[in-house]
PQR file of N, CA, C, O and H, with PARSE charges and radii, in Angstrom:
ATOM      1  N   UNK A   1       0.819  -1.188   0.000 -0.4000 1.5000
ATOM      2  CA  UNK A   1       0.000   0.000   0.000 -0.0000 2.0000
ATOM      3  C   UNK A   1       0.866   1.257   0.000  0.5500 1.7000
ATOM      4  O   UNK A   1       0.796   1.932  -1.027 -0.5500 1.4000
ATOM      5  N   UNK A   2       1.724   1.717   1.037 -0.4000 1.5000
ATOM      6  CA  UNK A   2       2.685   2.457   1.309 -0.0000 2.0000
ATOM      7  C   UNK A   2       3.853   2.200   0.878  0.5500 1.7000
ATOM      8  O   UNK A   2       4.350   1.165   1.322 -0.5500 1.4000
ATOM      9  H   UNK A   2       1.781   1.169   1.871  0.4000 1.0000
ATOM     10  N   UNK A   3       4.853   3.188  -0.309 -0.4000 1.5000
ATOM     11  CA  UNK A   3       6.224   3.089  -0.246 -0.0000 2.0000
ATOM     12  C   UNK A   3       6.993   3.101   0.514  0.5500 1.7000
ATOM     13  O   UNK A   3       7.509   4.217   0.455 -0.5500 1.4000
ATOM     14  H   UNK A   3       4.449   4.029  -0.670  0.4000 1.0000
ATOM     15  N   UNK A   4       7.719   2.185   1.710 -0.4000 1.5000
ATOM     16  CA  UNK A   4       8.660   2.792   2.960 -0.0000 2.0000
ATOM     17  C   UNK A   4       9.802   3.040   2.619  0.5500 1.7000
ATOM     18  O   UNK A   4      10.703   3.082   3.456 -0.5500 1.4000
ATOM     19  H   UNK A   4       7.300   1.279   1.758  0.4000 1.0000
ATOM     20  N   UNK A   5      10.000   3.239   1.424 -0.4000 1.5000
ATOM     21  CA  UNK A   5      11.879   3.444   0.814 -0.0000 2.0000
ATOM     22  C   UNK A   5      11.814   5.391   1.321  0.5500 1.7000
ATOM     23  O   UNK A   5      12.857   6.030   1.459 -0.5500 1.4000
ATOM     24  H   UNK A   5       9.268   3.204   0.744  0.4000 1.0000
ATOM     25  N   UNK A   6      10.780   5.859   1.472 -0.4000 1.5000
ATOM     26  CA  UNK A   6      10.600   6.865   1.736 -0.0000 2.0000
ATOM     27  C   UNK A   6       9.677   7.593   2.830  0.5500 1.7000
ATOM     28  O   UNK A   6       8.788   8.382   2.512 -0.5500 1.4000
ATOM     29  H   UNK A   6       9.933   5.340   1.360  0.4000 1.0000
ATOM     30  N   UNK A   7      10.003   7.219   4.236 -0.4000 1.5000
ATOM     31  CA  UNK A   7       9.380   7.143   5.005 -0.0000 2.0000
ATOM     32  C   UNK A   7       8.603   8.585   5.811  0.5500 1.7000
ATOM     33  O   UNK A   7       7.552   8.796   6.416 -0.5500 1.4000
ATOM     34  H   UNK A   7      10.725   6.578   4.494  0.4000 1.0000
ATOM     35  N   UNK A   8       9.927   9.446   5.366 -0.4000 1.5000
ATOM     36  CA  UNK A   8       9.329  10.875   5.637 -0.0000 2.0000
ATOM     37  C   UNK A   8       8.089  11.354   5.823  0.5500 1.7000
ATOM     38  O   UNK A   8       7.277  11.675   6.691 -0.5500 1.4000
ATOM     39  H   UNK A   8      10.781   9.275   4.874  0.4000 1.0000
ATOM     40  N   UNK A   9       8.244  11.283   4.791 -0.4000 1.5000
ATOM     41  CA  UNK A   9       6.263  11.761   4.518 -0.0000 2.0000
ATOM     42  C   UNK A   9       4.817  11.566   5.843  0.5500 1.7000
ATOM     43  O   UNK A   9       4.011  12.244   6.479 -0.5500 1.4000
ATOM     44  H   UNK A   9       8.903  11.021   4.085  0.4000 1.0000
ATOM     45  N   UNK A  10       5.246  10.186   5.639 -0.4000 1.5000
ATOM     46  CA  UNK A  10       4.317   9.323   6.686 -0.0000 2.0000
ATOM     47  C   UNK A  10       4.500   9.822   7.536  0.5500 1.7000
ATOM     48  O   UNK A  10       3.537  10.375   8.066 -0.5500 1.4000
ATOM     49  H   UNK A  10       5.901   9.635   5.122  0.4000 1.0000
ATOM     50  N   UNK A  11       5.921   9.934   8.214 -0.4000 1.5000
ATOM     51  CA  UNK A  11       6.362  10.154   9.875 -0.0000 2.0000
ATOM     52  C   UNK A  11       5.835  11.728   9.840  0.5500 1.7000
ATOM     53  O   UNK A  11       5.031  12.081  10.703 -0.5500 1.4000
ATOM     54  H   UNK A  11       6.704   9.485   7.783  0.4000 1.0000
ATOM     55  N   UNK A  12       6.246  12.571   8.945 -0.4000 1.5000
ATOM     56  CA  UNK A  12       5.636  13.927   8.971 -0.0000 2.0000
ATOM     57  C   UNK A  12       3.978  14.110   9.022  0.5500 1.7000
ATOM     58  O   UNK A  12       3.663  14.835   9.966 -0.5500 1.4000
ATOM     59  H   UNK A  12       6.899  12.284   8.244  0.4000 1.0000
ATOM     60  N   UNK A  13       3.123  13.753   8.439 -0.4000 1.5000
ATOM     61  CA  UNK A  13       1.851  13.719   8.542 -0.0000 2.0000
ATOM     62  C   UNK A  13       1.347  12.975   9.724  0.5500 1.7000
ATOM     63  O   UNK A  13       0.118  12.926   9.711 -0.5500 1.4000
ATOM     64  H   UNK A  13       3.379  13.163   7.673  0.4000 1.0000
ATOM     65  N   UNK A  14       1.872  12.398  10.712 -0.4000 1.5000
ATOM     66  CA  UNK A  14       1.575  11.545  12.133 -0.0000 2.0000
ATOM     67  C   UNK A  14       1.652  12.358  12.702  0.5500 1.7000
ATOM     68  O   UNK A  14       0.679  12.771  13.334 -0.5500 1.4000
ATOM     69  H   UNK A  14       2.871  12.438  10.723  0.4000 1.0000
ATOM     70  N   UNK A  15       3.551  13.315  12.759 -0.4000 1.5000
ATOM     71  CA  UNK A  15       3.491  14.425  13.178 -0.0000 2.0000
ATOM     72  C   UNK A  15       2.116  15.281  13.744  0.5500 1.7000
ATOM     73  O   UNK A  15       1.691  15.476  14.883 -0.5500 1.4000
ATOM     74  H   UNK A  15       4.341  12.980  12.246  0.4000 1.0000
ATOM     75  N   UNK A  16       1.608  15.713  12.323 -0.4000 1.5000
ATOM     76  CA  UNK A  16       0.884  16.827  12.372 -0.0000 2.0000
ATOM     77  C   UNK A  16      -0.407  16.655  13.171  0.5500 1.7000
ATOM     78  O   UNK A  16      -1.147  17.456  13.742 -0.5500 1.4000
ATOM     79  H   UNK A  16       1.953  15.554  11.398  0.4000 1.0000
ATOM     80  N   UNK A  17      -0.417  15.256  13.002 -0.4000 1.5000
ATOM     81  CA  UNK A  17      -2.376  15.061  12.971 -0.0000 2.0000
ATOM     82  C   UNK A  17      -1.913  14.642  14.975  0.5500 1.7000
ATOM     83  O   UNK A  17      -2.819  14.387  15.769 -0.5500 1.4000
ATOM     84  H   UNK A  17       0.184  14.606  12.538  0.4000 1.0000
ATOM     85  N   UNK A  18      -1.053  14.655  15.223 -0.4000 1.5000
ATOM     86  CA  UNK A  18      -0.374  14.449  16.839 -0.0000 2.0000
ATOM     87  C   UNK A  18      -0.450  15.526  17.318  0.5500 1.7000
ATOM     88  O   UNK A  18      -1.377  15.572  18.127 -0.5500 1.4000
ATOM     89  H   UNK A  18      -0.317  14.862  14.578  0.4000 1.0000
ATOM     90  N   UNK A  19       0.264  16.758  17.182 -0.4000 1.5000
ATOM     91  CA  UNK A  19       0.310  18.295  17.286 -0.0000 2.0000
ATOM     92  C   UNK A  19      -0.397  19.282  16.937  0.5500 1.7000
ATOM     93  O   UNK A  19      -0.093  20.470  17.041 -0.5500 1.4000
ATOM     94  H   UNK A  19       1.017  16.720  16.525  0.4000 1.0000
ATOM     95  N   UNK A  20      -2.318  18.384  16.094 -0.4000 1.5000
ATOM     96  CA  UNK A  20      -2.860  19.446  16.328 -0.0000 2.0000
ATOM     97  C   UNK A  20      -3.918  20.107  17.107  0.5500 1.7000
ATOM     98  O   UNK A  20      -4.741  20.917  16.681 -0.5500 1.4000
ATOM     99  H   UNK A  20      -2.565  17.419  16.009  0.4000 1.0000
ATOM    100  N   UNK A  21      -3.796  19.685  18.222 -0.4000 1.5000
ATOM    101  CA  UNK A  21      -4.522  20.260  18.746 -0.0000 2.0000
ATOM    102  C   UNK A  21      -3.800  21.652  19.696  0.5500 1.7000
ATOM    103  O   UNK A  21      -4.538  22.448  20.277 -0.5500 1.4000
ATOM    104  H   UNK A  21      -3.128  19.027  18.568  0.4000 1.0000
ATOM    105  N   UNK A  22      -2.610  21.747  19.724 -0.4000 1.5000
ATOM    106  CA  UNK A  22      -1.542  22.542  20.422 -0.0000 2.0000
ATOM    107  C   UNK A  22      -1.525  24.103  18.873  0.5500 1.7000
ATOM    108  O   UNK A  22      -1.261  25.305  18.907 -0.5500 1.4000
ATOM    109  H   UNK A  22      -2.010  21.100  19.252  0.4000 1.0000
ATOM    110  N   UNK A  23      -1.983  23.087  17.704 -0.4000 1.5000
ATOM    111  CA  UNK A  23      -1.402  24.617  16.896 -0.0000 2.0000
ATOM    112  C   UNK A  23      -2.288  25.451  16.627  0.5500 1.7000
ATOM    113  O   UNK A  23      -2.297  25.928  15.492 -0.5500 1.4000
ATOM    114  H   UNK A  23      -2.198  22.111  17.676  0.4000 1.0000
ATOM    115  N   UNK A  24      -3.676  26.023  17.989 -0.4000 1.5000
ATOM    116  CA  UNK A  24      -4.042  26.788  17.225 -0.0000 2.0000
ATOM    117  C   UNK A  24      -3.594  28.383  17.316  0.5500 1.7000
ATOM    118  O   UNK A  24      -2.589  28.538  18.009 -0.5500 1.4000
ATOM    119  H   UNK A  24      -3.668  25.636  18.910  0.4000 1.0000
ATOM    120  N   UNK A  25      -4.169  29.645  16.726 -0.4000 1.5000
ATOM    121  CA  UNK A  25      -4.006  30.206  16.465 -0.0000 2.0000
ATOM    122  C   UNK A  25      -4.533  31.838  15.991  0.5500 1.7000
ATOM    123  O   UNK A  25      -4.739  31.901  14.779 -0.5500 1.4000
ATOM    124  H   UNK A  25      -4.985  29.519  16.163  0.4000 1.0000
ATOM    125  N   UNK A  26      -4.755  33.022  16.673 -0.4000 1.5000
ATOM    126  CA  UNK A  26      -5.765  33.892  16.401 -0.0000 2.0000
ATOM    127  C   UNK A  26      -4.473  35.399  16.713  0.5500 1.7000
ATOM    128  O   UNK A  26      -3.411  35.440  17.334 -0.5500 1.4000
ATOM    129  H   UNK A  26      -4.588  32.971  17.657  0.4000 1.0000
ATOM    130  N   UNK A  27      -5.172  36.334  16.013 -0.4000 1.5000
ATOM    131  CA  UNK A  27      -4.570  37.104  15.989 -0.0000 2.0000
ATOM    132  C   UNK A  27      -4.761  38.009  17.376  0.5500 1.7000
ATOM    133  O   UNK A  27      -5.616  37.530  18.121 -0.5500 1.4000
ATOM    134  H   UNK A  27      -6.035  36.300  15.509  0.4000 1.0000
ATOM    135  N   UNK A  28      -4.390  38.721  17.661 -0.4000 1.5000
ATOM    136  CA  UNK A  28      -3.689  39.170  19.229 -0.0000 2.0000
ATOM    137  C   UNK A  28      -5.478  40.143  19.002  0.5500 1.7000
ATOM    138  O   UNK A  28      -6.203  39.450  19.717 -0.5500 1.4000
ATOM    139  H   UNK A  28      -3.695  39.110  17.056  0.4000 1.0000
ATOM    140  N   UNK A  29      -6.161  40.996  18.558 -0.4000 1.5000
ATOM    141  CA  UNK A  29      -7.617  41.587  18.860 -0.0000 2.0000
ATOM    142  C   UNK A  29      -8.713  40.526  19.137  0.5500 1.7000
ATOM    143  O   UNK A  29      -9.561  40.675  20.017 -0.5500 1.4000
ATOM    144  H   UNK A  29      -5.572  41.558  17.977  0.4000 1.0000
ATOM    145  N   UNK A  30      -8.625  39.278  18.202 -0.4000 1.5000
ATOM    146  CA  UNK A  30      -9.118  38.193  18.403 -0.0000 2.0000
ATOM    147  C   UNK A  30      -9.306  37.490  19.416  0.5500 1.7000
ATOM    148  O   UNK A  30     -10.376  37.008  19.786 -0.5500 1.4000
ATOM    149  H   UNK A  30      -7.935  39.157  17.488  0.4000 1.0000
ATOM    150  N   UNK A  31      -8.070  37.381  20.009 -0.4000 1.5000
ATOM    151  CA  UNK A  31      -7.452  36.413  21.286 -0.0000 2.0000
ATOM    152  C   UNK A  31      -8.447  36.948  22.566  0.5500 1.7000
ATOM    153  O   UNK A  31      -9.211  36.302  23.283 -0.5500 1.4000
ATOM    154  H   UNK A  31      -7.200  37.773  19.709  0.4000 1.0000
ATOM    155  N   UNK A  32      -8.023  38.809  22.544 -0.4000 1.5000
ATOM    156  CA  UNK A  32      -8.773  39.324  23.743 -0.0000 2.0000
ATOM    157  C   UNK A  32     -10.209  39.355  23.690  0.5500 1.7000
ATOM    158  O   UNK A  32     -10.925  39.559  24.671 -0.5500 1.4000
ATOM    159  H   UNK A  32      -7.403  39.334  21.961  0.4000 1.0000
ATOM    160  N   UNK A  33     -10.485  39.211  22.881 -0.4000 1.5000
ATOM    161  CA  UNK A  33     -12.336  39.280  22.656 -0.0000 2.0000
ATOM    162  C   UNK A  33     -12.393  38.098  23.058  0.5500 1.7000
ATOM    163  O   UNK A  33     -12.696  38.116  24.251 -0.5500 1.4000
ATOM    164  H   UNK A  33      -9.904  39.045  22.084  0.4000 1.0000
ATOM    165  N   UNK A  34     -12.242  36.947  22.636 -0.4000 1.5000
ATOM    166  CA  UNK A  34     -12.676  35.710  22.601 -0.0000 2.0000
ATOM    167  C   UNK A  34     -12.299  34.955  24.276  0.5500 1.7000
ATOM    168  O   UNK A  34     -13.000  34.197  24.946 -0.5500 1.4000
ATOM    169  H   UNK A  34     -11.996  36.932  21.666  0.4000 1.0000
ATOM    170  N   UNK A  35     -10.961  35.510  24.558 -0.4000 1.5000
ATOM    171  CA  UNK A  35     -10.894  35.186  25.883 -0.0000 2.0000
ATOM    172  C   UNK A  35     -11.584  35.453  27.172  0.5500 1.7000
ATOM    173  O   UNK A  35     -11.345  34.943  28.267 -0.5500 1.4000
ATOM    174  H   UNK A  35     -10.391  36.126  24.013  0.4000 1.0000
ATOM    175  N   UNK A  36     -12.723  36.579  26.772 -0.4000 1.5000
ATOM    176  CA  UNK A  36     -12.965  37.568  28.061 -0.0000 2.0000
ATOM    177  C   UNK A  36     -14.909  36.895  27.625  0.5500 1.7000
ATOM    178  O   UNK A  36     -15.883  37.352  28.223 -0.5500 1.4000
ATOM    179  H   UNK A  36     -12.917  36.994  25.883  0.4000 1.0000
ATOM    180  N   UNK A  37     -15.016  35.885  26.601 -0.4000 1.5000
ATOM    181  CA  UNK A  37     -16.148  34.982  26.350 -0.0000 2.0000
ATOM    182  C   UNK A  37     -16.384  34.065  27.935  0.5500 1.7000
ATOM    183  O   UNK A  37     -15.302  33.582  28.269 -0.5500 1.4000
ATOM    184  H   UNK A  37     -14.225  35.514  26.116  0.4000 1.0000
ATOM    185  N   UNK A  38     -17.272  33.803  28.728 -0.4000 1.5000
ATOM    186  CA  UNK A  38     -17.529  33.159  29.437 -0.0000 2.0000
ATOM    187  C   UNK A  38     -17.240  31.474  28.953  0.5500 1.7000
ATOM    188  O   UNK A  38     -16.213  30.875  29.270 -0.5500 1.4000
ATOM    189  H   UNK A  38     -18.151  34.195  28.457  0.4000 1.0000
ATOM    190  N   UNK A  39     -18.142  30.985  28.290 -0.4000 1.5000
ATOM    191  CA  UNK A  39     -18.111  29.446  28.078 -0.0000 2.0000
ATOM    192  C   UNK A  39     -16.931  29.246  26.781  0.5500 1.7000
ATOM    193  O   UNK A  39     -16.614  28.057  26.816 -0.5500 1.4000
ATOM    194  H   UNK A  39     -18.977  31.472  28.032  0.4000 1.0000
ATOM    195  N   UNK A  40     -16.278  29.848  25.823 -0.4000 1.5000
ATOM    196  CA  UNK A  40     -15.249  29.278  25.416 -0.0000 2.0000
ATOM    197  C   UNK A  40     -16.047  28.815  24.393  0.5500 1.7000
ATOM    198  O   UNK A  40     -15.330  27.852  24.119 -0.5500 1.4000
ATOM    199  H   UNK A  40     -16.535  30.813  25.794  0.4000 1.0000
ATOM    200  N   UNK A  41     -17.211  28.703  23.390 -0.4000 1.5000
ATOM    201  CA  UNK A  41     -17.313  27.888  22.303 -0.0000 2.0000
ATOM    202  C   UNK A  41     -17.090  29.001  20.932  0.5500 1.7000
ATOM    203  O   UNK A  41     -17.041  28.585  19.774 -0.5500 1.4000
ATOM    204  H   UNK A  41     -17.794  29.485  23.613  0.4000 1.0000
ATOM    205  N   UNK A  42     -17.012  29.962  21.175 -0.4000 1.5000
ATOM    206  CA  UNK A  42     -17.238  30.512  19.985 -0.0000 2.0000
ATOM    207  C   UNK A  42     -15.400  30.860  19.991  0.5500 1.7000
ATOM    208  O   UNK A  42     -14.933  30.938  18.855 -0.5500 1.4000
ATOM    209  H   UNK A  42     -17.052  30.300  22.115  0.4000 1.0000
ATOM    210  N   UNK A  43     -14.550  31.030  20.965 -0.4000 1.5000
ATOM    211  CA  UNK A  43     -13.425  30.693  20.374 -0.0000 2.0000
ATOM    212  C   UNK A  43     -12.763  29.442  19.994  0.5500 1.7000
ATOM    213  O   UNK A  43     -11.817  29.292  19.221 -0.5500 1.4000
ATOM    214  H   UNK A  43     -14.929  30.966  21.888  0.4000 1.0000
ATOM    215  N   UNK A  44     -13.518  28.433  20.766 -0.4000 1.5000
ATOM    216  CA  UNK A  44     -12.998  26.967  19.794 -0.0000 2.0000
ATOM    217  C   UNK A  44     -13.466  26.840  18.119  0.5500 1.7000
ATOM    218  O   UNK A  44     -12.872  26.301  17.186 -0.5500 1.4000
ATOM    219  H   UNK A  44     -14.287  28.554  21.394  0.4000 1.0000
ATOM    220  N   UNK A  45     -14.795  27.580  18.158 -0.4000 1.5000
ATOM    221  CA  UNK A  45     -14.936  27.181  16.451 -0.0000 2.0000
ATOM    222  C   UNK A  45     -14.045  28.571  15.500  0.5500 1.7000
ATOM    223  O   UNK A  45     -13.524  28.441  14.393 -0.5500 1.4000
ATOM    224  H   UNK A  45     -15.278  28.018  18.916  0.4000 1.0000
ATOM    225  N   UNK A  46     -14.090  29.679  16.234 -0.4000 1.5000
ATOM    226  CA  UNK A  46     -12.821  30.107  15.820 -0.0000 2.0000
ATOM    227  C   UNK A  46     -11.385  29.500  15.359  0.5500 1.7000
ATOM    228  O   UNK A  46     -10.784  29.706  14.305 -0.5500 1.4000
ATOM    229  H   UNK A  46     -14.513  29.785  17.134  0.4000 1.0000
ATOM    230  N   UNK A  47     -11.095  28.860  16.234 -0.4000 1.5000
ATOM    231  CA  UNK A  47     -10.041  28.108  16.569 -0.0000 2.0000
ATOM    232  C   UNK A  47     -10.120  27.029  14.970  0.5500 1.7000
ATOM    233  O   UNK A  47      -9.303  27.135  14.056 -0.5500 1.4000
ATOM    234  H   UNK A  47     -11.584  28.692  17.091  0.4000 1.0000
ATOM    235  N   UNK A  48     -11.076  26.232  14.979 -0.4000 1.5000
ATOM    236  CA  UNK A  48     -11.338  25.102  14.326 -0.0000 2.0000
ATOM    237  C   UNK A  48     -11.496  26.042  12.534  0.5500 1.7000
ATOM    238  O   UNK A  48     -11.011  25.511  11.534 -0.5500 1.4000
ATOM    239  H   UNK A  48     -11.740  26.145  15.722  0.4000 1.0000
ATOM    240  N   UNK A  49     -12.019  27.026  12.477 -0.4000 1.5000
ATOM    241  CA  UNK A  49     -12.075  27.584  11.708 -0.0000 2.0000
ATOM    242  C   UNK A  49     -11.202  28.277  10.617  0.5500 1.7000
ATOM    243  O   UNK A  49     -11.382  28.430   9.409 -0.5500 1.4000
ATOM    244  H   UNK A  49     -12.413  27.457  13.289  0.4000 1.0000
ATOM    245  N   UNK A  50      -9.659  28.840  11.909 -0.4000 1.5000
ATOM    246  CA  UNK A  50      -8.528  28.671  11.156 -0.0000 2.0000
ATOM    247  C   UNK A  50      -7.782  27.793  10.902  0.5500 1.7000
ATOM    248  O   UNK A  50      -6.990  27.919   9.968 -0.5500 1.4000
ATOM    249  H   UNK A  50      -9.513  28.716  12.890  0.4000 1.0000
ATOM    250  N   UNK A  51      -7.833  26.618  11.692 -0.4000 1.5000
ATOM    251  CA  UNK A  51      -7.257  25.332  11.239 -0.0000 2.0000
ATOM    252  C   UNK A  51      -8.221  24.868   9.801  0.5500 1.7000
ATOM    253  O   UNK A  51      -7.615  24.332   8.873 -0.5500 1.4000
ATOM    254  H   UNK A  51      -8.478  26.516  12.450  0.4000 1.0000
ATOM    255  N   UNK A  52      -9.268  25.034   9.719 -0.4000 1.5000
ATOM    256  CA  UNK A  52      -9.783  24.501   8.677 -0.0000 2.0000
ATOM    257  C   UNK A  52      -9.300  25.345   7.206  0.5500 1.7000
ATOM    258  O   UNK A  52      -9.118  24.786   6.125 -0.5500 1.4000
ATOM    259  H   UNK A  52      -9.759  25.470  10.473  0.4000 1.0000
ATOM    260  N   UNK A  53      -9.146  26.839   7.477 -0.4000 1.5000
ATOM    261  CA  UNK A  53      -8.807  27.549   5.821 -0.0000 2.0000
ATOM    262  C   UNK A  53      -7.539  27.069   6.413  0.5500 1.7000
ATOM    263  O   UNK A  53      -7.699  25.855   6.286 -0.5500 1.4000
ATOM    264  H   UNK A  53      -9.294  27.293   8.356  0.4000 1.0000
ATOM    265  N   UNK A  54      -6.276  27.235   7.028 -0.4000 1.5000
ATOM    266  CA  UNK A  54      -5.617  26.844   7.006 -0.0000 2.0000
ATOM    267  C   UNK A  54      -4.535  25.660   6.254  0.5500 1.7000
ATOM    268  O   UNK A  54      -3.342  25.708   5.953 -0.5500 1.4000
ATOM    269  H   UNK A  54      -6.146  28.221   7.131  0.4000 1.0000
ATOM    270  N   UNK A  55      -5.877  24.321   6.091 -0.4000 1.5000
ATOM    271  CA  UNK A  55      -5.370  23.195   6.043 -0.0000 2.0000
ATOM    272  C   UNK A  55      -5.781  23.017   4.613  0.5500 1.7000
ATOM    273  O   UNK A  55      -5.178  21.983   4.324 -0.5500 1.4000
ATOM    274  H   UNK A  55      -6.846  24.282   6.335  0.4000 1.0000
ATOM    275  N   UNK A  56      -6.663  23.515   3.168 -0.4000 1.5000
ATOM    276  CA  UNK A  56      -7.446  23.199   2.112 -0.0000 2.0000
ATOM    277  C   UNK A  56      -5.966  24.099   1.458  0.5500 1.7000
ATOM    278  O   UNK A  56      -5.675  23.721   0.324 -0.5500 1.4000
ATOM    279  H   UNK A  56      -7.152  24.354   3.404  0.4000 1.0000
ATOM    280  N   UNK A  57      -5.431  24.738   1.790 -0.4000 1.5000
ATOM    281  CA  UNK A  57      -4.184  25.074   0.641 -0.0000 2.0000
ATOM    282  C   UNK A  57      -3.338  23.899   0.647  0.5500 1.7000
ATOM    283  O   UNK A  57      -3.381  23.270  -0.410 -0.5500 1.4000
ATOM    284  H   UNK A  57      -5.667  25.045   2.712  0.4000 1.0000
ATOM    285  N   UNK A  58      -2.606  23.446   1.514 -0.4000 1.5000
ATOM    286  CA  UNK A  58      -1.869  22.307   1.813 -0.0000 2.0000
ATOM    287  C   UNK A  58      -2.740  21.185   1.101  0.5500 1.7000
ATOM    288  O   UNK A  58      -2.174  20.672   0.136 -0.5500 1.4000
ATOM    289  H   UNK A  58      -2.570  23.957   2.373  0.4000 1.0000
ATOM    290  N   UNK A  59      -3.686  20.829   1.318 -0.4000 1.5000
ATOM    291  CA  UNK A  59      -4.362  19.491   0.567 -0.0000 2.0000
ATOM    292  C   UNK A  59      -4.209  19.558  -0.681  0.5500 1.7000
ATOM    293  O   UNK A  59      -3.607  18.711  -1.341 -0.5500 1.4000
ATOM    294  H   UNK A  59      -4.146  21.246   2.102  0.4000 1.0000
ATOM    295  N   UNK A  60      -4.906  20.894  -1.267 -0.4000 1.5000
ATOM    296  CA  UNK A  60      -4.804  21.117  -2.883 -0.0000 2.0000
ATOM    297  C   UNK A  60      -3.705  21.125  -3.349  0.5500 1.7000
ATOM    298  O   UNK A  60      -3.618  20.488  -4.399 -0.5500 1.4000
ATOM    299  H   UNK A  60      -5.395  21.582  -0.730  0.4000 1.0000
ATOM    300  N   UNK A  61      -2.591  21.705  -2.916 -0.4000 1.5000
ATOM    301  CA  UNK A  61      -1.436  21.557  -3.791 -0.0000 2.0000
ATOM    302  C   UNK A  61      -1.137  19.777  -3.535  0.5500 1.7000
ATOM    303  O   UNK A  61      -1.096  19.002  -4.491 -0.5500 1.4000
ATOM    304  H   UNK A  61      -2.661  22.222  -2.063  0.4000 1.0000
ATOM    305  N   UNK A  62      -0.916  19.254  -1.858 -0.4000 1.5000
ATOM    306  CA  UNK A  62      -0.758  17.770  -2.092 -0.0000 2.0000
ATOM    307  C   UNK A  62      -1.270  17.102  -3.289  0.5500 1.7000
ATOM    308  O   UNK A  62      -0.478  16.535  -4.042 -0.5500 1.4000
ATOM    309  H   UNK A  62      -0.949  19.884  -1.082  0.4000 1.0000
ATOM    310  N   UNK A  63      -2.825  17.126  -3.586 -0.4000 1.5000
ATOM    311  CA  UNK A  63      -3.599  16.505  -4.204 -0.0000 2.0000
ATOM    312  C   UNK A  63      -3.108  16.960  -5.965  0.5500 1.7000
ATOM    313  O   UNK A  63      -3.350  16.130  -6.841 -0.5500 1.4000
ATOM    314  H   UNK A  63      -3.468  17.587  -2.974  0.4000 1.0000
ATOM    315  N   UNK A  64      -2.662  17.843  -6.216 -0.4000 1.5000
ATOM    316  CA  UNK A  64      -2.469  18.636  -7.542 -0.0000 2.0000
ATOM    317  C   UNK A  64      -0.705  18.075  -7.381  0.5500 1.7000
ATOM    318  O   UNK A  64      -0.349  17.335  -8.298 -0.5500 1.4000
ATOM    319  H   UNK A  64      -2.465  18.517  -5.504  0.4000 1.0000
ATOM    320  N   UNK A  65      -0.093  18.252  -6.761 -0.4000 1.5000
ATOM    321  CA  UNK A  65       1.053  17.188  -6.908 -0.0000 2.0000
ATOM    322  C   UNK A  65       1.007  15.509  -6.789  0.5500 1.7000
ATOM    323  O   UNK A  65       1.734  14.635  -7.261 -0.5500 1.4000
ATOM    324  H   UNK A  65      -0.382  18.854  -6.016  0.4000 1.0000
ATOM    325  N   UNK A  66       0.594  15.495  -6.494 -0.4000 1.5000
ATOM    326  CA  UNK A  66       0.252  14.287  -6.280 -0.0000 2.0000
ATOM    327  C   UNK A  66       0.000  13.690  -8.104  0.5500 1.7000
ATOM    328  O   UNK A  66       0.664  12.898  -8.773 -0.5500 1.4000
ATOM    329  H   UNK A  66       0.003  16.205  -6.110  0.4000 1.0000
ATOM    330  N   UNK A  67      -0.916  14.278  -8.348 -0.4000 1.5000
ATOM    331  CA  UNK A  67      -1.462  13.686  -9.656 -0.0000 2.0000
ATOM    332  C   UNK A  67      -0.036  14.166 -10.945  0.5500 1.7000
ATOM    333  O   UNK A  67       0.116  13.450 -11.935 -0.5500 1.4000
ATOM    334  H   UNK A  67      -1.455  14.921  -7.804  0.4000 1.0000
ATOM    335  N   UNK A  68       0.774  15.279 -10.743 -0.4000 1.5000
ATOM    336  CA  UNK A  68       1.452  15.762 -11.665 -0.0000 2.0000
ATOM    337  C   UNK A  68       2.391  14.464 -11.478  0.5500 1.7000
ATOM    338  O   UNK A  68       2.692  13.783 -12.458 -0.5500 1.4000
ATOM    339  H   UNK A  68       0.650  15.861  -9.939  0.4000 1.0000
ATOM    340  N   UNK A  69       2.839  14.149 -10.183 -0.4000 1.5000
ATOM    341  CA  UNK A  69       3.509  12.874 -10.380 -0.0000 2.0000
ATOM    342  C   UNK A  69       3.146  11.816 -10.854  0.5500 1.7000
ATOM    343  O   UNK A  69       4.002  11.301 -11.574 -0.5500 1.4000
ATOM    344  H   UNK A  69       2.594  14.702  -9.387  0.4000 1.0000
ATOM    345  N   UNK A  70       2.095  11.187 -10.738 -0.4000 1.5000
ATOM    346  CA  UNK A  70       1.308  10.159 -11.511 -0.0000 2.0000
ATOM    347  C   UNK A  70       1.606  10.482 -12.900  0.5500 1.7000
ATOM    348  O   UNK A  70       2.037   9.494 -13.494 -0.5500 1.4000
ATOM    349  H   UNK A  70       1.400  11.605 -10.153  0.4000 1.0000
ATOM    350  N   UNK A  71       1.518  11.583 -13.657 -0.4000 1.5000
ATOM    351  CA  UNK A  71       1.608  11.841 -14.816 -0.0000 2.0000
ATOM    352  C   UNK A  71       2.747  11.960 -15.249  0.5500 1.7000
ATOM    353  O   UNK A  71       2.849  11.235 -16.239 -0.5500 1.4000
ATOM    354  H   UNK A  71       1.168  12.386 -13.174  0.4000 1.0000
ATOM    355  N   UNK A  72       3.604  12.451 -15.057 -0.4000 1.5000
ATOM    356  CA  UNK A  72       4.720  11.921 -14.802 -0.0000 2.0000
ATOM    357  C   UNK A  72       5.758  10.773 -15.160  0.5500 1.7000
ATOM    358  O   UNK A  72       6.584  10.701 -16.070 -0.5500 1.4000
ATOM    359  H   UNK A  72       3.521  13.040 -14.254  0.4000 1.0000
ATOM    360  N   UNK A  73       5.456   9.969 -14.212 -0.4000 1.5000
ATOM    361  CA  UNK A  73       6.156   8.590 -13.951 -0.0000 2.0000
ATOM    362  C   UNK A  73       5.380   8.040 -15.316  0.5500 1.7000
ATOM    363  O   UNK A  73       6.271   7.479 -15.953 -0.5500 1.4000
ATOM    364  H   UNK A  73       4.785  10.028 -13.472  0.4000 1.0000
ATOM    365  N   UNK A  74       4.689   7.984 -15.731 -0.4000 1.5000
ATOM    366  CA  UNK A  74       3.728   7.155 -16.483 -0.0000 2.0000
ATOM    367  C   UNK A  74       4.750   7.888 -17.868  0.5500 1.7000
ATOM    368  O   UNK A  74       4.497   7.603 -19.039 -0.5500 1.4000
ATOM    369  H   UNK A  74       3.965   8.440 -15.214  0.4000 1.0000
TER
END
């Protein structure tokens, strides 16, 4: 299923999906609004929100490399 002649990859993406709940991220006007929120949900979907645009650039180029190599090798 997996190439292991090249293991990087794998060990890097375990990485990520391990560390993310530590990476999130808001800009410093953000932070103070959202912190001074009583129950905390509207900065978690904040939270979840920049991890989500965050993460669809990284996929698309994966996915768009991904296939240039297929084409490629062939």
């Amino acid at each position: 299923m997996f190439n292991m002649r090249h293991p990087f990859p794998v060990i890097l993406f375990i990485l990520f999906l391990l560390f993310i709940e530590t990476s999130y991220g808001q800009c410093s006007m953000c932070r103070a609004v959202l912190e001074s929120e009583e129950g905390q949900e509207t900065a978690k979907g904040i939270n979840k929100g920049i991890l989500y645009l965050m993460a669809i650039p990284y996929l698309l180029v994966g996915v768009v490399g991904w296939k240039v190599f297929q084409i490629l090798k062939k």
